[in-house]
C-alpha positions, 0 to 999 in steps of 0.5 A: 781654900778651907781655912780651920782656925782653933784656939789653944789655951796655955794653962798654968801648973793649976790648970788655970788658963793663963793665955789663948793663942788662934793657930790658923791650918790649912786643910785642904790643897790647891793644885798649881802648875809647875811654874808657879810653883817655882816662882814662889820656891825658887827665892825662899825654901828650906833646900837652897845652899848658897856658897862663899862665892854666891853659887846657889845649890838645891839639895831636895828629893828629885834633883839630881844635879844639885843645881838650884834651877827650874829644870832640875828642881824636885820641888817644882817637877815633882810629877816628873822628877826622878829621885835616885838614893843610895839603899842602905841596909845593902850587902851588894850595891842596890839603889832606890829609884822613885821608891821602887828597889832597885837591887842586881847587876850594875845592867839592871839597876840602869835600866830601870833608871832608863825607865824611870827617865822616860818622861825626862830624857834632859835628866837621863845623863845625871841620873845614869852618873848618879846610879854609876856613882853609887854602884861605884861607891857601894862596891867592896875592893879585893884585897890582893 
């Protein structure tokens, strides 16, 4: 690890320094396995929803479920997690699936989600729910 340290000096009206406050960075970055990773992230993190009656509930890029759980973590499987978001600026339903478009038939968007799910065969079903449930949402009904 390379640790930067650099001091800032508060200034006041005048330009006269008034206080100096050490700011300590980290510049570079350490590989770890994914169950460390966990274990550090899976009591504390920025993503964790805890509800009334306790149940806890993740919400970060790659997890597909929802559930705060190794198996489903994007933080924690984020070489192999696959992230599924609805396409915004869409006339048609269209979804983006790990940062590749994916716009067409309803077929085609699953099977690029297929493809994106090669490595994970346990997150198949939700990701196929995930794209179904959009494809859904993102239609226009007939009028009659």
């Amino acid at each position: 690890r390379v640790w930067r340290r650099k001091r800032l000096a508060l200034c006041d009206a005048r330009g006269h320094p008034y206080a100096t406050h050490t700011h300590t960075k980290m510049i570079s970055h350490v590989d770890a396995s994914s169950e460390l990773l966990w274990q550090l992230t899976k009591s504390h993190n920025a993503h964790l929803k805890t509800s009334v009656n306790n149940t806890r509930f993740s919400n970060e890029a790659g997890n597909l479920t929802a559930e705060h759980s190794f198996k489903a973590s994007g933080l924690a499987n984020g070489a192999t997690a696959v992230d599924i978001q609805e396409l915004a600026d869409a006339a048609k339903a269209a979804t983006v699936v790990n940062g590749k478009k994916c716009a067409g038939t309803f077929r085609s968007q699953v099977g690029e989600t297929k493809l994106a799910c090669a490595g994970r065969a346990d997150l198949e079903k939700a990701a196929l729910a995930r794209v179904s449930a959009l494809h859904k949402a993102g239609r226009v009904a007939r009028a009659n």
